[in-house]
C-alpha positions, -999 to +999 in steps of 0.1 A: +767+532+590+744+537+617+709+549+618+716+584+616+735+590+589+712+568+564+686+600+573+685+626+537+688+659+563+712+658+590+702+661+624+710+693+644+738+689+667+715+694+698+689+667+690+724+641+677+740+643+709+709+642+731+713+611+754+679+595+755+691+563+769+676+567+796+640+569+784+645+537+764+655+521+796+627+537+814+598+523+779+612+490+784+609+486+824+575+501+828+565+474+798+577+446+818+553+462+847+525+467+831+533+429+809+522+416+843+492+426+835+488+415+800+495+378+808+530+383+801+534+401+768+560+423+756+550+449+733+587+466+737+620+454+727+652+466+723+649+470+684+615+489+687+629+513+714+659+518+689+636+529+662+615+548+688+641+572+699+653+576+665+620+586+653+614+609+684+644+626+676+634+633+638+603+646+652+623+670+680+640+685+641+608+685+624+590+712+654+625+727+652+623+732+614+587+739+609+577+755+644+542+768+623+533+732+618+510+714+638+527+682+637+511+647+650+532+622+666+529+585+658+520+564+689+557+551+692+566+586+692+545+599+716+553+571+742+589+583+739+576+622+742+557+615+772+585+598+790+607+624+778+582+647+795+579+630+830+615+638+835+607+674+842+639+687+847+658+672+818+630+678+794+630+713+804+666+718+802+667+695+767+639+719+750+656+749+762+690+735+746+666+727+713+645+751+709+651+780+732+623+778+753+605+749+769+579+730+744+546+719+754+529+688+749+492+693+745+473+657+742+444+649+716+422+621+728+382+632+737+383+656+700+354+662+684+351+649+649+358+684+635+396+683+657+401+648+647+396+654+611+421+684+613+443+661+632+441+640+602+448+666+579+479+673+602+489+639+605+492+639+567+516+671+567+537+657+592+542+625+570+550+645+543+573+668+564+593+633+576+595+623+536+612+655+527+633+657+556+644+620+557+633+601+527+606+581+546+575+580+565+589+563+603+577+529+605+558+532+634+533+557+612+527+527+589+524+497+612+506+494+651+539+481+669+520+469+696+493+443+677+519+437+649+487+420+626+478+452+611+469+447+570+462+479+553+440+480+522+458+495+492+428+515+474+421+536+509+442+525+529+417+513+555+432+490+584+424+460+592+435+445+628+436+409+635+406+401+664+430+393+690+441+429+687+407+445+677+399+457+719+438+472+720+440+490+685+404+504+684+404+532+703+437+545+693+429+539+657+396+557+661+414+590+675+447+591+656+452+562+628+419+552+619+428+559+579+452+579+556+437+589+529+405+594+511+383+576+528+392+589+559+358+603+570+338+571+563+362+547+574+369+562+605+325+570+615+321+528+602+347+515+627+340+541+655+303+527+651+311+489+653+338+492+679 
């Protein structure tokens, strides 16, 4: 049984038989660049990309099936989008095949704390959406693939990053998946003021 047919809602036929091989070749290279860089470590792998485009393509059906949702992409996910995107022509000609029309990508970083919270607020429907649709949140929601030390606390679900990681995760945490739940507001101003 493979990946896709574990999913509760089938995949349309246009997002199944896209061939996104290419980006996961592409995720993988430009990691070994830029690893360089990082004294040498990997933060893709075969079995992440996997899960990546799988979760990329779930998130092509969700904006299919609820095109009035503003739906937030995990990190993984938007890596894979915005690879997707840099090949111009073939993104073009996949969202027309999709969707009818071409579909923008509009980035989030530099909100103000009124956007991020409704990004929060959004990033909660589009977990729910994903449930629904496939039985599950996608892993990458609930874990930060790159540190891979992530705890989360179970009574607000605050993260916690391992120091090693604190530099890396910060930032992104701060804009997107700082926290999930109700203390959201507080946990997010706390860490944004330490970091």
């Amino acid at each position: 049984m493979t990946l896709l047919e574990t999913a509760t809602r089938t995949l349309p036929e246009s997002i199944a038989n896209l061939d996104l091989g290419y980006l996961g070749r592409k995720l993988l290279e430009d990691d070994a660049f830029e690893a360089q860089r990082r004294n040498g470590e990997l933060l893709w792998d075969e079995e992440r990309v996997e899960r990546a485009l799988l979760e990329y393509k779930q998130f092509l059906a969700l904006m299919l099936w609820s095109p009035e949702a503003a739906l937030v992409p995990s990190e993984d996910i938007d890596e894979v989008w915005h690879t997707h995107v840099l090949s111009t022509a073939r993104y073009q000609h996949d969202c027309e095949t999709i969707f009818g029309g071409f579909q923008h990508h509009s980035p989030t970083f530099g909100a103000s704390a009124e956007a991020q919270d409704a990004d929060m607020t959004d990033r909660d429907q589009t977990l729910q959406l994903f449930e629904e649709a496939f039985g599950e949140i996608p892993q990458s929601y609930t874990s930060n693939a790159r540190c891979r030390r992530i705890t989360v606390d179970s009574r607000c679900r605050r993260e916690t990053v391992a120091s090693r990681c604190r530099r890396e995760a910060a930032a992104s945490r701060c804009r997107r998946e700082a926290v999930i739940s109700r203390c959201r507001r507080e946990a997010v101003a706390s860490r944004c003021r330490r970091t």
